[in-house]
C-alpha atoms as an extended CHARMM CRD file, in Angstrom:
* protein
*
       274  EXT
         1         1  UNK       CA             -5.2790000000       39.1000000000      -32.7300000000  PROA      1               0.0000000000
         2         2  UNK       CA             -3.3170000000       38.9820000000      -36.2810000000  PROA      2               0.0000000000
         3         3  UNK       CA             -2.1640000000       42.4430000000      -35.1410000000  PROA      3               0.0000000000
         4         4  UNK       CA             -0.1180000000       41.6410000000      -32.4480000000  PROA      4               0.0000000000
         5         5  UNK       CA              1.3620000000       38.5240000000      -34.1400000000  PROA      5               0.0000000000
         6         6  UNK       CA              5.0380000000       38.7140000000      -34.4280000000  PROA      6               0.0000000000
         7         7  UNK       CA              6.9460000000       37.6420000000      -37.9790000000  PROA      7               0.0000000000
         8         8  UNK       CA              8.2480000000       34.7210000000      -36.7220000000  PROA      8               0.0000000000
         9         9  UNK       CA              4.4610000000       33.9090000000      -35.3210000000  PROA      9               0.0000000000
        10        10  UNK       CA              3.3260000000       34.4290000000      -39.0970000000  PROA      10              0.0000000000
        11        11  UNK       CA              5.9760000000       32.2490000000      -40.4190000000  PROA      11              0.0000000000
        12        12  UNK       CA              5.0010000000       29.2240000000      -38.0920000000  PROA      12              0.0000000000
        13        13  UNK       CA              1.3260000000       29.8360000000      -38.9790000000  PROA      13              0.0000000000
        14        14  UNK       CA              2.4330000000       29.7550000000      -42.5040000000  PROA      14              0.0000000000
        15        15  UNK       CA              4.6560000000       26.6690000000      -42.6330000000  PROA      15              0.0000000000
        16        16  UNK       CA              2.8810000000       23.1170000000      -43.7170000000  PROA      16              0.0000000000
        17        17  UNK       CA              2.8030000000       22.2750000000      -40.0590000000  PROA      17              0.0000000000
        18        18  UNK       CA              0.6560000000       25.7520000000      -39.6310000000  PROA      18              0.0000000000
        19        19  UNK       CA             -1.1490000000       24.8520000000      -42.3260000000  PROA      19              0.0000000000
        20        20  UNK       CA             -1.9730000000       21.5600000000      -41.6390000000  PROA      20              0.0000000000
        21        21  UNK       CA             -3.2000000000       22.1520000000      -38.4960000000  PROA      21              0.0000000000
        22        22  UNK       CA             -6.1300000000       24.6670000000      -39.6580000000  PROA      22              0.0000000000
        23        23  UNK       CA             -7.0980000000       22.0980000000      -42.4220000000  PROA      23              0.0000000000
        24        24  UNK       CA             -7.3410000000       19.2040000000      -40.2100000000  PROA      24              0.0000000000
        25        25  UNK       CA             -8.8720000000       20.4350000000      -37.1920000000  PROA      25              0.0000000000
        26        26  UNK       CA            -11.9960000000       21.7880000000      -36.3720000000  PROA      26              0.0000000000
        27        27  UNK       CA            -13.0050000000       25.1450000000      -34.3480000000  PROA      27              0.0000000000
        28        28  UNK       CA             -8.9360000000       25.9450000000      -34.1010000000  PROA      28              0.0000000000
        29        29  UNK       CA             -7.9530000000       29.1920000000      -33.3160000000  PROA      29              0.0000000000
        30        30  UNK       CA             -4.8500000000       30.8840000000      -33.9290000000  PROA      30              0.0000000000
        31        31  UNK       CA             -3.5400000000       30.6550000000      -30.1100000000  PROA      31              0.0000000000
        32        32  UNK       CA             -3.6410000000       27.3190000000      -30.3290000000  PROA      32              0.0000000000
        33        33  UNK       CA             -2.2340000000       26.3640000000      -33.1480000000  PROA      33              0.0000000000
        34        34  UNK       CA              0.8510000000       28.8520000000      -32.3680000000  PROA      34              0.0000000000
        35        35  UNK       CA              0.6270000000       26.5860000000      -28.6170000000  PROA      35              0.0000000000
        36        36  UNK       CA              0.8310000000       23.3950000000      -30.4740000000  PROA      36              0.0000000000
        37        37  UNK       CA              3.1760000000       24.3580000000      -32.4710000000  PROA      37              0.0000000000
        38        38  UNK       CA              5.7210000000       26.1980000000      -30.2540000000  PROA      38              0.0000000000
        39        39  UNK       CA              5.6460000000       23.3980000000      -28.3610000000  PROA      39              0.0000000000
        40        40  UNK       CA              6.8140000000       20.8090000000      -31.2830000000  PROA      40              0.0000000000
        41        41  UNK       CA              9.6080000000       22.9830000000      -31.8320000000  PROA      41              0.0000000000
        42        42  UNK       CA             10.5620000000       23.2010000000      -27.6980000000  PROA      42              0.0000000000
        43        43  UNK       CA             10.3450000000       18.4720000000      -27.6510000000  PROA      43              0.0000000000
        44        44  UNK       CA             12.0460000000       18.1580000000      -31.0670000000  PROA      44              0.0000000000
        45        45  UNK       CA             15.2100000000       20.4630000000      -29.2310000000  PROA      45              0.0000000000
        46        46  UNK       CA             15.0490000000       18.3040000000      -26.2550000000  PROA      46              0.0000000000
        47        47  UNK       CA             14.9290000000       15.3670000000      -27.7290000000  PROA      47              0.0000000000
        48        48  UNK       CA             17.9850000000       16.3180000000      -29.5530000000  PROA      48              0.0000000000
        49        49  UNK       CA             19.4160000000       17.1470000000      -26.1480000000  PROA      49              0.0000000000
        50        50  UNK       CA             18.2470000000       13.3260000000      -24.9160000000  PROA      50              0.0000000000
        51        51  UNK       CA             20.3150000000       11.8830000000      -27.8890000000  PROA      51              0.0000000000
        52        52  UNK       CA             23.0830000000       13.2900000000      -26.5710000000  PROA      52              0.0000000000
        53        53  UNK       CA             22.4940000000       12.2430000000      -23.5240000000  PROA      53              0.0000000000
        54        54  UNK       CA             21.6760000000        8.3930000000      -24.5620000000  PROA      54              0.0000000000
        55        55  UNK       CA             24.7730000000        8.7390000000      -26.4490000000  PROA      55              0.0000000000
        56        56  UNK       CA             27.2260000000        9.8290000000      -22.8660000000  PROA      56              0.0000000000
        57        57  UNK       CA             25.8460000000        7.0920000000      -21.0730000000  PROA      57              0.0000000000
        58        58  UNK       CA             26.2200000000        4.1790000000      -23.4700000000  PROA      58              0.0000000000
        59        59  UNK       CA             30.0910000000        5.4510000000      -23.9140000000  PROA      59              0.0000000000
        60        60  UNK       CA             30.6280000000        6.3600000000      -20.0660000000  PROA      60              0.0000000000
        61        61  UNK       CA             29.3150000000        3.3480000000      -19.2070000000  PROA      61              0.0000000000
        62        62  UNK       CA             26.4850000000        4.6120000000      -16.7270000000  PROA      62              0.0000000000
        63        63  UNK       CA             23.1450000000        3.3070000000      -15.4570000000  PROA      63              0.0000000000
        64        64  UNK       CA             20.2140000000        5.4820000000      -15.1170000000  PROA      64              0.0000000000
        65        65  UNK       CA             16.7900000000        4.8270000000      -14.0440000000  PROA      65              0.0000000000
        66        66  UNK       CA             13.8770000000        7.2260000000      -14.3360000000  PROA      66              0.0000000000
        67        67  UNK       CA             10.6990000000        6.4080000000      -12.7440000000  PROA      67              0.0000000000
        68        68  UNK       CA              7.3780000000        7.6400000000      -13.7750000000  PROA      68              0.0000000000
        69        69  UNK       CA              4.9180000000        7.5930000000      -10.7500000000  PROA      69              0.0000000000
        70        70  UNK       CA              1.4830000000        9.1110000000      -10.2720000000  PROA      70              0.0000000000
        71        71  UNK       CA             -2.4060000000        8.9460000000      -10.0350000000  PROA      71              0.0000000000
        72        72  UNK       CA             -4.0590000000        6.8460000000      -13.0070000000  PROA      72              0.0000000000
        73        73  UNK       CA             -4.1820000000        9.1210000000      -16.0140000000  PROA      73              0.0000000000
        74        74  UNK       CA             -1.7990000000       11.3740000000      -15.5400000000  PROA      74              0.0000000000
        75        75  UNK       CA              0.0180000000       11.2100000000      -18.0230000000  PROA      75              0.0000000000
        76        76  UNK       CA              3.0660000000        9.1150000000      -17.4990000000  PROA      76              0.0000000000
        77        77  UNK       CA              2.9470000000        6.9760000000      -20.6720000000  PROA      77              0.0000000000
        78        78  UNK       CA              3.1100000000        9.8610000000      -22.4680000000  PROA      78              0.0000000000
        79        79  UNK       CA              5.9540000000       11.7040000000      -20.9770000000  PROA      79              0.0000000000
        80        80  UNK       CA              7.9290000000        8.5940000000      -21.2330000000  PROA      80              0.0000000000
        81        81  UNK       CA              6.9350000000        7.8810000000      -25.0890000000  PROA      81              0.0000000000
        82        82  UNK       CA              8.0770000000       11.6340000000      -26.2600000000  PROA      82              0.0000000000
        83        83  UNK       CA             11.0000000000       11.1380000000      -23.7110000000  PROA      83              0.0000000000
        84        84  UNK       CA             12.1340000000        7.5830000000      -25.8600000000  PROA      84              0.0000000000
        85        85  UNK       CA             10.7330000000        8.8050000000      -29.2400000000  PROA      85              0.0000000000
        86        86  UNK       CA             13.6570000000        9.1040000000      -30.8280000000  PROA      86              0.0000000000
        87        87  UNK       CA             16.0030000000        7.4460000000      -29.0250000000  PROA      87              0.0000000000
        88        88  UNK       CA             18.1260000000        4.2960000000      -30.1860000000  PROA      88              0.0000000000
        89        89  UNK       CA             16.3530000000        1.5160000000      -28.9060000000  PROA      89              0.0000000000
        90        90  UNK       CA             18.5250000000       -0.9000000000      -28.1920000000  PROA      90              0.0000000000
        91        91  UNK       CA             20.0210000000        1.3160000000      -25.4120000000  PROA      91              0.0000000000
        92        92  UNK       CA             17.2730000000        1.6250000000      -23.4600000000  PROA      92              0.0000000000
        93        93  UNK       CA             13.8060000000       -0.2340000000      -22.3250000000  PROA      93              0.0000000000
        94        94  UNK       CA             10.4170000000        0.8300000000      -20.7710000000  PROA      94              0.0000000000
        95        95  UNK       CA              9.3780000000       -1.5600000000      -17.8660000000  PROA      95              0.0000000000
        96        96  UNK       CA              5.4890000000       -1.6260000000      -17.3250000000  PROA      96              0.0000000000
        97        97  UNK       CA              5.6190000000       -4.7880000000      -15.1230000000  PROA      97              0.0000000000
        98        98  UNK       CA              2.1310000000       -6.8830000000      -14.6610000000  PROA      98              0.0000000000
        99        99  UNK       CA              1.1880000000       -8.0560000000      -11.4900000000  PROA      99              0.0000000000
       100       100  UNK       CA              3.1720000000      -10.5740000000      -10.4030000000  PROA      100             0.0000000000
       101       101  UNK       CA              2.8890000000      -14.2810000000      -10.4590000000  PROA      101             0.0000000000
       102       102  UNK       CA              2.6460000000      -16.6830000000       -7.8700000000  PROA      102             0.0000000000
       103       103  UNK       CA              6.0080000000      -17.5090000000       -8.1910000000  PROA      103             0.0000000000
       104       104  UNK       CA              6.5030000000      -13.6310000000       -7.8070000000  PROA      104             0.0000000000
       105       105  UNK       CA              4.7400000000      -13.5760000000       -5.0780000000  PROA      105             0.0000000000
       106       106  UNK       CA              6.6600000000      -15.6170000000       -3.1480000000  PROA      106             0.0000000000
       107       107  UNK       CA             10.1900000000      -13.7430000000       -3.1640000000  PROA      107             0.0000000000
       108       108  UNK       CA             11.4260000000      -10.7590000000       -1.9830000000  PROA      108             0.0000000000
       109       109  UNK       CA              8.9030000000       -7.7950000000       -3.1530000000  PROA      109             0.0000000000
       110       110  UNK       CA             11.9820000000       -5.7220000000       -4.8340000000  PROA      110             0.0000000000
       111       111  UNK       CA             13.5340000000       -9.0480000000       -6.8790000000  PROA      111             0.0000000000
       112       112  UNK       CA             11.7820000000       -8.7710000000      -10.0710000000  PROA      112             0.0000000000
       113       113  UNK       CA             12.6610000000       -4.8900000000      -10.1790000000  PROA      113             0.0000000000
       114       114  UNK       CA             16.1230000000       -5.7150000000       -9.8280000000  PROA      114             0.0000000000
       115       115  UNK       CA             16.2970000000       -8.2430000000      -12.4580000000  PROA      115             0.0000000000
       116       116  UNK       CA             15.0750000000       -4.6320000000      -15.1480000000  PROA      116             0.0000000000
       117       117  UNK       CA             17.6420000000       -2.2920000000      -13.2930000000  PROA      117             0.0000000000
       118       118  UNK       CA             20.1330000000       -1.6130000000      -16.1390000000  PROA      118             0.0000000000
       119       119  UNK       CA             23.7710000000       -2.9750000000      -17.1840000000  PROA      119             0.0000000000
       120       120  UNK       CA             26.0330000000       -0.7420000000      -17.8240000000  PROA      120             0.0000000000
       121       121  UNK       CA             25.4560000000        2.1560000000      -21.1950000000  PROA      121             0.0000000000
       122       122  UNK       CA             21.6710000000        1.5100000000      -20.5860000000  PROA      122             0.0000000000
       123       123  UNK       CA             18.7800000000        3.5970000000      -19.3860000000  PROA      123             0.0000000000
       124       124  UNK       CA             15.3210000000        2.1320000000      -17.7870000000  PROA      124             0.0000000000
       125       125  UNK       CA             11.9590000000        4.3690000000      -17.7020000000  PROA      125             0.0000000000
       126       126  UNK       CA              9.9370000000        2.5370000000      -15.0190000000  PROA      126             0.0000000000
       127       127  UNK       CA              6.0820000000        3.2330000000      -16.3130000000  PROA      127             0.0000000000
       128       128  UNK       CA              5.4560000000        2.5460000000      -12.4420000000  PROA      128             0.0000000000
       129       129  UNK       CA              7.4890000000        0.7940000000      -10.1960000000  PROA      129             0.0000000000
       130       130  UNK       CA              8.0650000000       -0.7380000000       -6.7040000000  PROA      130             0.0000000000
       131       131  UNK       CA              6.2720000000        2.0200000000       -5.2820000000  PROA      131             0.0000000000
       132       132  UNK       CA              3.0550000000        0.1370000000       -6.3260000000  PROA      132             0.0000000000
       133       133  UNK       CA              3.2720000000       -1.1940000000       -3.3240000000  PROA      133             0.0000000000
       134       134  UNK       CA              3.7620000000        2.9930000000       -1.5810000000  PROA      134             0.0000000000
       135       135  UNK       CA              0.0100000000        3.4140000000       -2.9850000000  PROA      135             0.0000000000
       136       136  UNK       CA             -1.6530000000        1.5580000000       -5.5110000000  PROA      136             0.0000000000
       137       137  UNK       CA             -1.2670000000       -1.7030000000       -3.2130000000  PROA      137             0.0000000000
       138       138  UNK       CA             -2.4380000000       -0.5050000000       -0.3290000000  PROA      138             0.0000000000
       139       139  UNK       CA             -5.2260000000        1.2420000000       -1.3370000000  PROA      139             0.0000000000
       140       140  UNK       CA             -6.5950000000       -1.7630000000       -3.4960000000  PROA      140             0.0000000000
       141       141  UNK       CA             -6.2360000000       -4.0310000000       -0.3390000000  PROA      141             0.0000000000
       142       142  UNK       CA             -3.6490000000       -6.2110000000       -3.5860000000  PROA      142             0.0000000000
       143       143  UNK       CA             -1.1290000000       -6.4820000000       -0.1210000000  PROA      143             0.0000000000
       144       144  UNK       CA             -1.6890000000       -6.6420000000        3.7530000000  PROA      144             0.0000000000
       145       145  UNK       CA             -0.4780000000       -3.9420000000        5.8490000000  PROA      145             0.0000000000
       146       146  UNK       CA              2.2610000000       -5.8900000000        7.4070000000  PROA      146             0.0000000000
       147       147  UNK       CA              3.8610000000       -6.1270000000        3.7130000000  PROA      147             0.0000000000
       148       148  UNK       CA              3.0150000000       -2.5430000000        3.3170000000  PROA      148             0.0000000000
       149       149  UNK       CA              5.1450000000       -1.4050000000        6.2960000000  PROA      149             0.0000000000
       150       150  UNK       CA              7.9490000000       -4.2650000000        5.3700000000  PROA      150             0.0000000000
       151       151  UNK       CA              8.1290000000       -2.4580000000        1.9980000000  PROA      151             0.0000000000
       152       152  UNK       CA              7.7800000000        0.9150000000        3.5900000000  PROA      152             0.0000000000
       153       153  UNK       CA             10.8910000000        0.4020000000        6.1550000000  PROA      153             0.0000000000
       154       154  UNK       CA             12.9360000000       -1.2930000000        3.4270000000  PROA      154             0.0000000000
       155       155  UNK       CA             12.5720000000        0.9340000000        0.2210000000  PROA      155             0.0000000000
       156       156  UNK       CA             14.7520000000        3.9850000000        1.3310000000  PROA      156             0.0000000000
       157       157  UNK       CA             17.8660000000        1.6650000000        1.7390000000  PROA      157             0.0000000000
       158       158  UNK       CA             17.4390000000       -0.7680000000       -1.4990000000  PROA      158             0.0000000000
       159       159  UNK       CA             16.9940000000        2.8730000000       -2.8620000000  PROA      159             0.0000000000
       160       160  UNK       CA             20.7890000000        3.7800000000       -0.9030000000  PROA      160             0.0000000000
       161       161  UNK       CA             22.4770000000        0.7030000000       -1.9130000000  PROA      161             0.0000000000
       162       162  UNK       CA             21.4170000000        0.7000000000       -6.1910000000  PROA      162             0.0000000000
       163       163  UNK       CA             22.3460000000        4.7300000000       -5.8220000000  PROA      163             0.0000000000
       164       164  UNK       CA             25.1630000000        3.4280000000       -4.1850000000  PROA      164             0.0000000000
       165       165  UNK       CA             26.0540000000        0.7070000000       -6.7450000000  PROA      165             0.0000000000
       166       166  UNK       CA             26.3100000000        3.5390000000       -9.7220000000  PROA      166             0.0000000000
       167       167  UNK       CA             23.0910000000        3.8330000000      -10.7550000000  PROA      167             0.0000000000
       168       168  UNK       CA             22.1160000000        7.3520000000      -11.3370000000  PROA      168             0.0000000000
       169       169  UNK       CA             17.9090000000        7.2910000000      -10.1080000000  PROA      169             0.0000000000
       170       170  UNK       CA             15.2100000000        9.8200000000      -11.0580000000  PROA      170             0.0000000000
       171       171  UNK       CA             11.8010000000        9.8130000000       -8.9980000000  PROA      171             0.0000000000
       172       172  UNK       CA              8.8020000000       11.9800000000      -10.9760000000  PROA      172             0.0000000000
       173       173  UNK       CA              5.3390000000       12.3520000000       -8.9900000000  PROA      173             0.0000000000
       174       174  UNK       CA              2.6240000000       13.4500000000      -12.2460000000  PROA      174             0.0000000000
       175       175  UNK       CA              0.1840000000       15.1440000000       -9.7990000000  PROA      175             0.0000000000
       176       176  UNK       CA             -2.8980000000       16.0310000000      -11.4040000000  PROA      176             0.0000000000
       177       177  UNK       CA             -6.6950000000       17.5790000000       -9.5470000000  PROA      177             0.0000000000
       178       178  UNK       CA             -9.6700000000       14.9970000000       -9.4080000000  PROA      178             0.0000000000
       179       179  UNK       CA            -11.3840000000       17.2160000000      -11.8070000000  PROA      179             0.0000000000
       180       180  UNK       CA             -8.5530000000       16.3810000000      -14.1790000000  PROA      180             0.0000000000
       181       181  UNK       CA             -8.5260000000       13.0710000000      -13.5570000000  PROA      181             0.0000000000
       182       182  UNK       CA            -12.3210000000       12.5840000000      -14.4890000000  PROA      182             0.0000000000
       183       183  UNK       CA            -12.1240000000       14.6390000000      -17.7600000000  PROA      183             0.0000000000
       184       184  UNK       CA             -9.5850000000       12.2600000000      -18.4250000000  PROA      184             0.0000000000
       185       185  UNK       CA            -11.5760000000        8.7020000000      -17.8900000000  PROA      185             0.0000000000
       186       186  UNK       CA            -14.4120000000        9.7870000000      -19.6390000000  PROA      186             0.0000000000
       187       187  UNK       CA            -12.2440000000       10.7010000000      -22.2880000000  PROA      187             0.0000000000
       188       188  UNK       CA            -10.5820000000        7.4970000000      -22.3620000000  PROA      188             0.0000000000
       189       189  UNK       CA            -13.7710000000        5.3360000000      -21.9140000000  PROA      189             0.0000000000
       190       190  UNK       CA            -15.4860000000        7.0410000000      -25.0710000000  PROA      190             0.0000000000
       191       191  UNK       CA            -12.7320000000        7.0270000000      -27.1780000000  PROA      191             0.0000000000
       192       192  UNK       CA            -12.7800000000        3.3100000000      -29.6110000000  PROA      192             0.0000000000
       193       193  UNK       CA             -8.8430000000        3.1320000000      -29.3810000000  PROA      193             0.0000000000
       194       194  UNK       CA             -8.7280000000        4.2820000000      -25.4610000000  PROA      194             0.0000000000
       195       195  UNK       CA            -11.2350000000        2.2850000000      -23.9490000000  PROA      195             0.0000000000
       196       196  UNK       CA             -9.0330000000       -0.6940000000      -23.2440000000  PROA      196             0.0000000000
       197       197  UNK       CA             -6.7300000000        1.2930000000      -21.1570000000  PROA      197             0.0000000000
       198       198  UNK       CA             -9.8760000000        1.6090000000      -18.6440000000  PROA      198             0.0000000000
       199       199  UNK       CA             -9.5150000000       -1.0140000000      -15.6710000000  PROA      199             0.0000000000
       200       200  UNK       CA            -11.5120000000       -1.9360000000      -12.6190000000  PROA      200             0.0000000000
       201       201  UNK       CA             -8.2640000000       -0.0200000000      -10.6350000000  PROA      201             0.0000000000
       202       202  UNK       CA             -9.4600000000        2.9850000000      -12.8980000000  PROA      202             0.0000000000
       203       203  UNK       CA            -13.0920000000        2.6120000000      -11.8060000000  PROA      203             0.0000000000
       204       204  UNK       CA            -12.1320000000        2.5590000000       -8.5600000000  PROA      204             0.0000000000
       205       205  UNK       CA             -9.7110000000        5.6380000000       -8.8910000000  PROA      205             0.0000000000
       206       206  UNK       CA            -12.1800000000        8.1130000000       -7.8340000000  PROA      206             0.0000000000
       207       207  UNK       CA            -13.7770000000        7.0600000000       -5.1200000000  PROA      207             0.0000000000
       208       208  UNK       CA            -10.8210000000        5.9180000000       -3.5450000000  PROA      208             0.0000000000
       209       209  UNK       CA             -9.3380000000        9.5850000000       -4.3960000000  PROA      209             0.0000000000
       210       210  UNK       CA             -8.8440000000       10.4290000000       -0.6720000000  PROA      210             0.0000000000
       211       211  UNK       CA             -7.3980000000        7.2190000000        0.4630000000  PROA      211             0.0000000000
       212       212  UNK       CA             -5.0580000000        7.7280000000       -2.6490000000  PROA      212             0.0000000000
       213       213  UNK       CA             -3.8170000000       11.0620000000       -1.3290000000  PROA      213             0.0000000000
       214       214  UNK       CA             -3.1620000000       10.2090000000        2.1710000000  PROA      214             0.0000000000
       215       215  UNK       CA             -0.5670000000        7.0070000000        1.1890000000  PROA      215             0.0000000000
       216       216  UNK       CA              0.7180000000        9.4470000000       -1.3350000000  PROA      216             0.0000000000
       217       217  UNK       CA              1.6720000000       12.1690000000        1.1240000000  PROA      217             0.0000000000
       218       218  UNK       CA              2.6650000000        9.0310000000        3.4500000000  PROA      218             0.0000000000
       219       219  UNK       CA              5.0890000000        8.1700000000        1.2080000000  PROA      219             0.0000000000
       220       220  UNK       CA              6.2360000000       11.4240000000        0.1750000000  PROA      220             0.0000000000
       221       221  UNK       CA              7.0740000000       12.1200000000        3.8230000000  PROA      221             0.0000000000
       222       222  UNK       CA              9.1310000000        9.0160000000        4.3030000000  PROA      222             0.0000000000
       223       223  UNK       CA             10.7810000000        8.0430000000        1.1010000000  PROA      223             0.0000000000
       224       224  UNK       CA             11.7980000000       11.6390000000        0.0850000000  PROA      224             0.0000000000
       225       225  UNK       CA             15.3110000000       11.5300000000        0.8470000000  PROA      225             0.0000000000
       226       226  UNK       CA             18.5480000000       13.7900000000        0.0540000000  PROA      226             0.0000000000
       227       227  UNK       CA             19.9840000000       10.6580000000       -2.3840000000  PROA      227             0.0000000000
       228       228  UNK       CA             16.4940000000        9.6570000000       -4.2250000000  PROA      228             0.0000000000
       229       229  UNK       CA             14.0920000000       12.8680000000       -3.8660000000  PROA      229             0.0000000000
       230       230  UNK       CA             10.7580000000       12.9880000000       -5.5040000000  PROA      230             0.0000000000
       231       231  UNK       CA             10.6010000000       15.7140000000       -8.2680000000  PROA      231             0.0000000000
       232       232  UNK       CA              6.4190000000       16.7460000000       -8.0870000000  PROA      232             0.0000000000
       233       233  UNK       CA              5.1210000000       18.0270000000      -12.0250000000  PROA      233             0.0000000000
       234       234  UNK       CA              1.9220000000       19.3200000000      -12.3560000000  PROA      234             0.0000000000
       235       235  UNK       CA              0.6470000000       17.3240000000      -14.6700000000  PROA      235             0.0000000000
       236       236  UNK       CA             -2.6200000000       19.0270000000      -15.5470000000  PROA      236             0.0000000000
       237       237  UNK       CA             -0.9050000000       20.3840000000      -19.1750000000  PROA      237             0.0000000000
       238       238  UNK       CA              0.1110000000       17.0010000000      -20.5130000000  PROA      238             0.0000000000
       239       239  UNK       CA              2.6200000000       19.4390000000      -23.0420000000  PROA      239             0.0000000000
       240       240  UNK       CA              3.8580000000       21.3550000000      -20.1940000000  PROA      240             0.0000000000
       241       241  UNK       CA              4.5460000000       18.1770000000      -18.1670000000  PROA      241             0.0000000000
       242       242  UNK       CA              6.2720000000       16.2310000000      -20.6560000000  PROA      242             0.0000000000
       243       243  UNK       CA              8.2680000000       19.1550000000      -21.3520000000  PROA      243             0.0000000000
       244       244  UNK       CA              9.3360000000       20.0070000000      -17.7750000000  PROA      244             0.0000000000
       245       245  UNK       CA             10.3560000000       16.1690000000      -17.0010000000  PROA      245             0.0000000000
       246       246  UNK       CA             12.1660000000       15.7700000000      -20.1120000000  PROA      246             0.0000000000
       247       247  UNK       CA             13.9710000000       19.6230000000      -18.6310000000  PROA      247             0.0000000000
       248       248  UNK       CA             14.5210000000       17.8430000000      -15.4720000000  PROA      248             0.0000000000
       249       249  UNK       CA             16.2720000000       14.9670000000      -16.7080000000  PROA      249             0.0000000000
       250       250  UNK       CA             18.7580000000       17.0020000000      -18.8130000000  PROA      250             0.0000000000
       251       251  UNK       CA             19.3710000000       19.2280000000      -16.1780000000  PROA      251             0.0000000000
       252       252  UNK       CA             20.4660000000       16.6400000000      -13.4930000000  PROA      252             0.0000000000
       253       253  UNK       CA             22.5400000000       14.5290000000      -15.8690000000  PROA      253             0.0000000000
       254       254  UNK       CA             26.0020000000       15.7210000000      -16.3870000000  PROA      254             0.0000000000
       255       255  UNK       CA             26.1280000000       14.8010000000      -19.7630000000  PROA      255             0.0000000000
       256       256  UNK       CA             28.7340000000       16.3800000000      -22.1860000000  PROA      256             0.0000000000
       257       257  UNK       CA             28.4170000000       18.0890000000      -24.7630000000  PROA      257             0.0000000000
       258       258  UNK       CA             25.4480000000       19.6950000000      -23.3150000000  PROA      258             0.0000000000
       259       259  UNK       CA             23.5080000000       22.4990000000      -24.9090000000  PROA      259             0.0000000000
       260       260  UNK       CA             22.8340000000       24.7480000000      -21.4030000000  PROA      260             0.0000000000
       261       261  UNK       CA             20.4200000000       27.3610000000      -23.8220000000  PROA      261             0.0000000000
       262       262  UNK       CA             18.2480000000       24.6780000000      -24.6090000000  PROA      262             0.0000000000
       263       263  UNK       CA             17.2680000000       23.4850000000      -21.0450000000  PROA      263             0.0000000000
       264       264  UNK       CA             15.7550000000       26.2170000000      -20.5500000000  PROA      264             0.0000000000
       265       265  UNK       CA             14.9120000000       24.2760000000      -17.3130000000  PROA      265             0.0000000000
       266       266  UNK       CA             11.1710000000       24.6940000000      -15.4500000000  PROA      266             0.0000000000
       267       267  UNK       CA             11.3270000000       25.2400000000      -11.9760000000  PROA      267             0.0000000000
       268       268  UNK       CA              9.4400000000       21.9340000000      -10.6110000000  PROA      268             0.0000000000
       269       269  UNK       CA              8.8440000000       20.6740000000       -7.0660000000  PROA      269             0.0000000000
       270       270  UNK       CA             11.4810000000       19.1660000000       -5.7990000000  PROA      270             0.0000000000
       271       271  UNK       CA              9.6760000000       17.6550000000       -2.1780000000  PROA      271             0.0000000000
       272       272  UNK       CA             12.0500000000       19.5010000000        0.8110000000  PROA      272             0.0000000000
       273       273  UNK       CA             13.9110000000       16.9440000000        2.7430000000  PROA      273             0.0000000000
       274       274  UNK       CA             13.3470000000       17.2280000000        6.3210000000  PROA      274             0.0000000000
């Protein structure tokens, strides 16, 4: 292994980040230190790159919405902490909405995700959204199917008119593989600072898996448009999907300046159009 190790390989392994790592973890090997710490050095560039970014739309004025979307524990809190880490935070917000009150209840299903689109200079990272009601809903039995297909014939055009009002919108799927997702529960159940996370939705996550998939690929195939299309990561790599959506992001925003050797950008799925 040290043979084929490059200088600038030694160098990392060297540094106090290299360093650290051996000291602090246990059973470590070389690979994966170099892994961890190759891909440090890819965020910390992108998240330059999203500074810039933050910076363009607060002084063009724009509205941008990213929405994180996907099977429980795939990963989306994550991706959108290292996509916010360092940005300013008074230009942005993350909207993890509850379920909604009675009150709630009673209006239209898209009015309290209107009330956290953003005002001009201001981005919103939706850590779910209204397509709750796409999957999550459904599945639970939390809505009847006649509010289901309300939501279902209605979401493409409330999805036409915000494009439509300026707001620049960003749809990621984090698809991950049942086995995936169990590795990841147990993980979270026997961990003291995880467990909390775990909800009776979660418990429910597995055996429901197949009635998951076939609203997913329902809504896929009607809410995949030209104007709002889903972008699919494979989430299975939490590093390599954070990576790629924080790619994809740069890559579709015309920002200026904009550093084209950084985005170095992943090929992801964008779902075809029909």
């Amino acid at each position: 292994m040290l043979e084929n190790l490059t200088e600038k390989d030694l160098k990392k392994l060297n540094s106090k980040k290299g360093i650290k790592q051996f000291l602090t973890s246990d059973n470590i090997s070389i690979t994966k230190v170099l892994r961890n710490l190759n891909y440090e050095s890819r965020l910390k560039s992108l998240q330059e790159e999203l500074i810039k970014l933050q910076h363009w739309v607060t002084v063009n004025n724009e509205k941008v919405v990213v929405i994180f979307e996907g099977r429980d524990a795939a990963g989306k809190g994550g991706a959108i902490r290292r996509t916010t880490e360092h940005l300013n935070p008074r230009e942005f917000k993350v909207v993890a909405l509850p379920k909604p009150t009675d009150e709630e209840k009673g209006q239209w299903y898209f009015q309290r995700y209107i009330n956290q689109l953003p005002r001009e200079g201001k981005i919103v990272f939706f850590d779910r959204s209204w397509y709750n009601r796409a999957i999550v809903e459904p599945v639970n039995e939390f809505c009847t199917q006649e509010e289901y297909k309300t939501f279902m014939s209605q979401v493409n055009q409330f999805e036409r008119m915000i494009t439509e009002s300026g707001i620049r919108l960003i749809k990621f799927y984090f698809s991950i593989s049942k086995d995936e997702q169990t590795k990841r529960f147990e993980d979270i159940k026997s961990s003291p600072l995880k467990k909390w996370k775990f909800s009776p939705v979660d418990q429910k996550a597995l055996e429901l898996w197949d009635d998951y998939t076939d609203y997913k690929k329902k809504m896929f195939k009607k809410t995949n448009t030209k104007i709002a299309p889903w972008i699919v990561i494979n989430a299975n790599k939490k590093t390599k999907a954070r990576v790629e959506a924080i790619e994809h992001i740069l890559d579709v925003m015309p920002y200026n300046p904009k550093d084209e050797t950084v985005i170095e950008h992943i090929e992801v799925e964008e779902k075809q159009v029909d």
